[in-house]
C-alpha atoms as an extended CHARMM CRD file, in Angstrom:
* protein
*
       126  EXT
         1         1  UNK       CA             16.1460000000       -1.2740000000      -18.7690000000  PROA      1               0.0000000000
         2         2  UNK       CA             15.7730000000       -3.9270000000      -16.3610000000  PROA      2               0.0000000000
         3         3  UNK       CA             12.4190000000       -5.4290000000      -14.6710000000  PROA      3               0.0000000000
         4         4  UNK       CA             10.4780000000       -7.8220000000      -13.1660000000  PROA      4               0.0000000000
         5         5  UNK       CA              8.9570000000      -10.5890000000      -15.1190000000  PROA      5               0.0000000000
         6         6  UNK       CA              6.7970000000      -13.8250000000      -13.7870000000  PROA      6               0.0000000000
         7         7  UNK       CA              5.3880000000      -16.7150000000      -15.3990000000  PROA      7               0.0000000000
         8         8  UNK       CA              3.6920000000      -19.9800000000      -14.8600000000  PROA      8               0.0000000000
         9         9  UNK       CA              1.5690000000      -22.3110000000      -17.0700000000  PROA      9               0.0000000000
        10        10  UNK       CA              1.6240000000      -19.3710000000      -19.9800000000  PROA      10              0.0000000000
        11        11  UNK       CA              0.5200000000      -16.2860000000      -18.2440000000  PROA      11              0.0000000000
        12        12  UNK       CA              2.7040000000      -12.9920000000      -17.9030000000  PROA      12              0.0000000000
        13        13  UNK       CA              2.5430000000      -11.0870000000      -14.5420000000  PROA      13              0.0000000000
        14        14  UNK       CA              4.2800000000       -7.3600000000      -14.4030000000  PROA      14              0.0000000000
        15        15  UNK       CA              4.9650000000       -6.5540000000      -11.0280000000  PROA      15              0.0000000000
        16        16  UNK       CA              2.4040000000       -4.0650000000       -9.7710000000  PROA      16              0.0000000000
        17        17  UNK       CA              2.0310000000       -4.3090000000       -5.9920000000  PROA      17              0.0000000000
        18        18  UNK       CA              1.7630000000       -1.0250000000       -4.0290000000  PROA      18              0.0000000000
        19        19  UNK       CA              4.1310000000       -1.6550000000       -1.2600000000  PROA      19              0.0000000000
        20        20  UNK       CA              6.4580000000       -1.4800000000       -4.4360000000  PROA      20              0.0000000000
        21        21  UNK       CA              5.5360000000        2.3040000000       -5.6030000000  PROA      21              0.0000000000
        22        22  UNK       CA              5.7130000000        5.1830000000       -4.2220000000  PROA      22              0.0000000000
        23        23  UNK       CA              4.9540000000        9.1460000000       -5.5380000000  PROA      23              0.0000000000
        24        24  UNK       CA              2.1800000000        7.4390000000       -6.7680000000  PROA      24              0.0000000000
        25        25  UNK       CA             -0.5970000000        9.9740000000       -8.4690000000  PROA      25              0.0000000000
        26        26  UNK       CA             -3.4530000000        9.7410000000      -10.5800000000  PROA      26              0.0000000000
        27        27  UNK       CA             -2.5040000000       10.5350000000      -14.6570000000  PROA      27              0.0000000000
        28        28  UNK       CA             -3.1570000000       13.6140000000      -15.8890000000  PROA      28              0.0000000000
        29        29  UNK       CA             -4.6690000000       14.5680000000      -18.9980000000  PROA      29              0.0000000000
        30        30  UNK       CA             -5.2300000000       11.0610000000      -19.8320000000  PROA      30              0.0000000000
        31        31  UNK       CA             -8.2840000000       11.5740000000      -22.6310000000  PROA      31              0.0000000000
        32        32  UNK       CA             -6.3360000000       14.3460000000      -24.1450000000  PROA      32              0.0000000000
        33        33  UNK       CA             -3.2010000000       12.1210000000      -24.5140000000  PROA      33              0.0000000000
        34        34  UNK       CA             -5.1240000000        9.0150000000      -25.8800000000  PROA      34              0.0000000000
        35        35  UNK       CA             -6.7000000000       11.4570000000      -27.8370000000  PROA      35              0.0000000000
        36        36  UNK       CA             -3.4690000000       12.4580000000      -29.6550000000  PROA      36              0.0000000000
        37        37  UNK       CA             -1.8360000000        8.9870000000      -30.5510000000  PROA      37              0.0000000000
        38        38  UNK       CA             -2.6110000000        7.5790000000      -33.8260000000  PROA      38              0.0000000000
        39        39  UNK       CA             -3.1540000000        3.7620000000      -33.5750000000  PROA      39              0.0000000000
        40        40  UNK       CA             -1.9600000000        2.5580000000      -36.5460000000  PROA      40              0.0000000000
        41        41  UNK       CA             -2.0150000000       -0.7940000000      -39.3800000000  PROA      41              0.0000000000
        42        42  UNK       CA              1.3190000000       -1.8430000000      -40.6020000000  PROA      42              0.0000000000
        43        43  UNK       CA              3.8670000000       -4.6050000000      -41.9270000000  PROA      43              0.0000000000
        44        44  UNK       CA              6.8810000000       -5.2220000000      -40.6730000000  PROA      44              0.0000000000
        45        45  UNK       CA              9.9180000000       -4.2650000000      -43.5270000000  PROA      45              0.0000000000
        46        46  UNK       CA             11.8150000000       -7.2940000000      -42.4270000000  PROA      46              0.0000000000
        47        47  UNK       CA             10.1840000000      -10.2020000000      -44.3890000000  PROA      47              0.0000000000
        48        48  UNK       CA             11.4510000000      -12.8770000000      -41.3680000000  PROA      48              0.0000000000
        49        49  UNK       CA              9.2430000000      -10.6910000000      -39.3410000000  PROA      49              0.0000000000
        50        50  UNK       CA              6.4930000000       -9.9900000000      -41.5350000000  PROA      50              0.0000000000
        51        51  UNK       CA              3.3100000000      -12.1490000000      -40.5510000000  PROA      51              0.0000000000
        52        52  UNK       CA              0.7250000000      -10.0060000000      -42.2840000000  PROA      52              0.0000000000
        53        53  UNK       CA             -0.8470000000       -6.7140000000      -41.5030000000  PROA      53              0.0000000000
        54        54  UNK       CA             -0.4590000000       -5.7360000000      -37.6430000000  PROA      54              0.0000000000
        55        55  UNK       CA             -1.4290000000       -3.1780000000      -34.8450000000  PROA      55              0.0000000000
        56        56  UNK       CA              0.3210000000       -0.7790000000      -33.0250000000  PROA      56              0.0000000000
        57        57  UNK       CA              1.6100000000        2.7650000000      -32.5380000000  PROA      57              0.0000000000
        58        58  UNK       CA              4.8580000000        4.5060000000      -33.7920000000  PROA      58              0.0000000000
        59        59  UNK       CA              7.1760000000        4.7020000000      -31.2460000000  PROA      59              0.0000000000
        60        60  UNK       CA              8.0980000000        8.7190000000      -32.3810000000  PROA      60              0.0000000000
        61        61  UNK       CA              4.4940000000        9.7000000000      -32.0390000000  PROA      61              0.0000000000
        62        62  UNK       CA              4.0580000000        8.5310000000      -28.7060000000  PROA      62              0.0000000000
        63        63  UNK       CA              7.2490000000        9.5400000000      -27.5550000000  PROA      63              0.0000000000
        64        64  UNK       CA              5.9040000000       13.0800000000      -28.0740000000  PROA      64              0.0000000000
        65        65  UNK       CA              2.7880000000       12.3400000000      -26.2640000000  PROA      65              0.0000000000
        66        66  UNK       CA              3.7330000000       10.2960000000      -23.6440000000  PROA      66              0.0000000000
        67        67  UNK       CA              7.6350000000        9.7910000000      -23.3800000000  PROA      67              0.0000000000
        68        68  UNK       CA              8.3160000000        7.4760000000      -20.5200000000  PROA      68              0.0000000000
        69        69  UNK       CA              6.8660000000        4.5200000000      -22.2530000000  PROA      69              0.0000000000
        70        70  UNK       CA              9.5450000000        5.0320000000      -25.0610000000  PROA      70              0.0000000000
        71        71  UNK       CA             13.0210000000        3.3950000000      -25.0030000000  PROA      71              0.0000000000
        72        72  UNK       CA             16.0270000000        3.9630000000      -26.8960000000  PROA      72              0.0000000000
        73        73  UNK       CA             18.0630000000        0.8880000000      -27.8900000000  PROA      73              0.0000000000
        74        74  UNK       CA             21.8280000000        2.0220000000      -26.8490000000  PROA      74              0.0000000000
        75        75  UNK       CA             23.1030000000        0.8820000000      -30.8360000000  PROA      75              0.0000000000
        76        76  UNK       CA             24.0520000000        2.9360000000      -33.5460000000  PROA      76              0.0000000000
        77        77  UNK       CA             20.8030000000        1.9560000000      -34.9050000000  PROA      77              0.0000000000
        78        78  UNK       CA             18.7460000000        3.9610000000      -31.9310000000  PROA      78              0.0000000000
        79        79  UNK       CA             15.8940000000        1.9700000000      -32.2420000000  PROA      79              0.0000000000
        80        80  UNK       CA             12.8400000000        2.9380000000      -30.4940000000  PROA      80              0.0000000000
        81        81  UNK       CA             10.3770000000        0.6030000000      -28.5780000000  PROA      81              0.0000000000
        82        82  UNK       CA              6.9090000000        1.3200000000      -26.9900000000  PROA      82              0.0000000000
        83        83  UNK       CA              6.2380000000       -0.3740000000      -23.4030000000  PROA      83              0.0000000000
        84        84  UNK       CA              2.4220000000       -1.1520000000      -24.3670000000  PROA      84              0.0000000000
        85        85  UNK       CA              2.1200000000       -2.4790000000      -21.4020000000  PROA      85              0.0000000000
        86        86  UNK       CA              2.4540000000        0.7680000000      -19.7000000000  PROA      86              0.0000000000
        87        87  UNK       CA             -0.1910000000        2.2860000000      -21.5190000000  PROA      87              0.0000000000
        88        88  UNK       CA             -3.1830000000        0.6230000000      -19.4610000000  PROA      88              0.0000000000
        89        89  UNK       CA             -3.1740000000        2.9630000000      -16.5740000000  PROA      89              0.0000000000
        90        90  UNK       CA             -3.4180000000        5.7880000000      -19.2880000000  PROA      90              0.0000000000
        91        91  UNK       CA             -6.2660000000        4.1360000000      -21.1910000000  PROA      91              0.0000000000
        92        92  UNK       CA             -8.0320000000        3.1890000000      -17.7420000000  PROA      92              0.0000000000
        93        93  UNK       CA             -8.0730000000        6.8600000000      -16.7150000000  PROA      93              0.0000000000
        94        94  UNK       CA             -9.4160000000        8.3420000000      -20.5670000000  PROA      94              0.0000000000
        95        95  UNK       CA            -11.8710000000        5.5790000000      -20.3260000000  PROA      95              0.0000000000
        96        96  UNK       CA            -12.9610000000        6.9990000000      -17.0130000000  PROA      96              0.0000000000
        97        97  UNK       CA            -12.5820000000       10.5930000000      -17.9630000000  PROA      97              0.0000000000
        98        98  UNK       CA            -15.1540000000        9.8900000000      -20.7800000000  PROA      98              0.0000000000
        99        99  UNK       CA            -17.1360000000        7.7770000000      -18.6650000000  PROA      99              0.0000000000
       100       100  UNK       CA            -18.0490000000       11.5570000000      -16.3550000000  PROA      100             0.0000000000
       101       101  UNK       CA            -18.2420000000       13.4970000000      -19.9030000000  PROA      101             0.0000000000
       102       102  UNK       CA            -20.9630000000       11.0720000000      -20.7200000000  PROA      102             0.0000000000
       103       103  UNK       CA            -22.6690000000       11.0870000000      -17.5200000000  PROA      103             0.0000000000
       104       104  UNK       CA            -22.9500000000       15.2120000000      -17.6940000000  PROA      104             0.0000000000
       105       105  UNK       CA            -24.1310000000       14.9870000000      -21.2040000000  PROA      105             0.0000000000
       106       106  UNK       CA            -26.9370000000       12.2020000000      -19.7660000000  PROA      106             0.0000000000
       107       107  UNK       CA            -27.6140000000       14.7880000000      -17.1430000000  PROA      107             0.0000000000
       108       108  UNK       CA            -27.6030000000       17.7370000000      -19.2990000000  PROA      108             0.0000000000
       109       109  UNK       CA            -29.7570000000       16.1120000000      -21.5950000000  PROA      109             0.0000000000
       110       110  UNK       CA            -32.4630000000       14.9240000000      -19.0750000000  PROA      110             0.0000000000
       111       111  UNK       CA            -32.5780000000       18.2410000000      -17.9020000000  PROA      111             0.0000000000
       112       112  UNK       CA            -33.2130000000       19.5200000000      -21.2940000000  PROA      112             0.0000000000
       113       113  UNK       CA            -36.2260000000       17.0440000000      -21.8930000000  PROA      113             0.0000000000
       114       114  UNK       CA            -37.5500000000       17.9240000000      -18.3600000000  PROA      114             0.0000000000
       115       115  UNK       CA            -37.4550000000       21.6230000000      -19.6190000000  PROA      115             0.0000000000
       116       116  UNK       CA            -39.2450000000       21.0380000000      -23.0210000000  PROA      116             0.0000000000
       117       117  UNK       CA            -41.5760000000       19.1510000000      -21.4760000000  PROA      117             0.0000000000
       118       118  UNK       CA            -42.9110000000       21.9600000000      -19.4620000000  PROA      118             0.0000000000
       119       119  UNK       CA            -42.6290000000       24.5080000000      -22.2710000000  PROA      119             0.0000000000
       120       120  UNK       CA            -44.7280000000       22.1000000000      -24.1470000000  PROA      120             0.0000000000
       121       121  UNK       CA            -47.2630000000       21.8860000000      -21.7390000000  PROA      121             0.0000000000
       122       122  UNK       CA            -46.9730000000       25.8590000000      -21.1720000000  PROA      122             0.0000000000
       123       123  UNK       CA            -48.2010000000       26.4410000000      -24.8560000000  PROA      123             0.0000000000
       124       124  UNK       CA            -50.4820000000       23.4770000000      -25.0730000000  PROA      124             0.0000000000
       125       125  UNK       CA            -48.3970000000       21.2720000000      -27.0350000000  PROA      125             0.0000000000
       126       126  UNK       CA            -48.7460000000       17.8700000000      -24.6820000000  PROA      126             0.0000000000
């Protein structure tokens, strides 16, 4: 695949300016996808790669979950690569989808206490 990549003095810019998208729509389904990938510890096989015990995802899994940040290498090999990178927008938006879950459980809950409160005072309890 092919891209745009930016540096200067050590810092990494991916271009993301709007007048260079279009269709552009929220994700859906974001908590229940970051829900179903399996972050994972691991070495690498290949000992000239192997700097101890590392982070990631498997490239399979995700593909299953969210395919277009999975890319085939075109060699017999068919090596698969996750664009981490491109998982930000879909962690922003489960972030924020949890962020509402939490504030209706806060509101639920206050309601709740509001409730027992005045059952408590009903039966002489406060």
């Amino acid at each position: 695949s092919s891209g745009t990549v930016s540096g200067t003095f050590g810092t990494y810019h991916a271009a993301s300016d709007l007048r260079l998208k279009k269709d552009i729509v929220t994700i859906p389904n974001a908590l229940e996808k970051v829900l179903a990938l399996r972050g994972v510890n691991f070495r690498w096989k290949d000992p000239n790669q192997d700097h101890g015990v590392r982070i990631g995802l498997i490239a399979q899994e995700v593909e299953k979950v969210v395919p277009e940040v999975v890319h085939t290498s075109n060699d017999e090999i068919k090596t698969k690569a996750v664009e981490y990178e491109q998982l930000i927008g879909l962690l922003v938006e489960a972030v924020k989808a949890q962020r509402t879950q939490i504030e209706g459980l806060k509101s639920k809950n206050a309601d709740f206490e509001m409730r027992l409160k005045a059952l408590e005072a009903k039966v002489g309890l406060r």
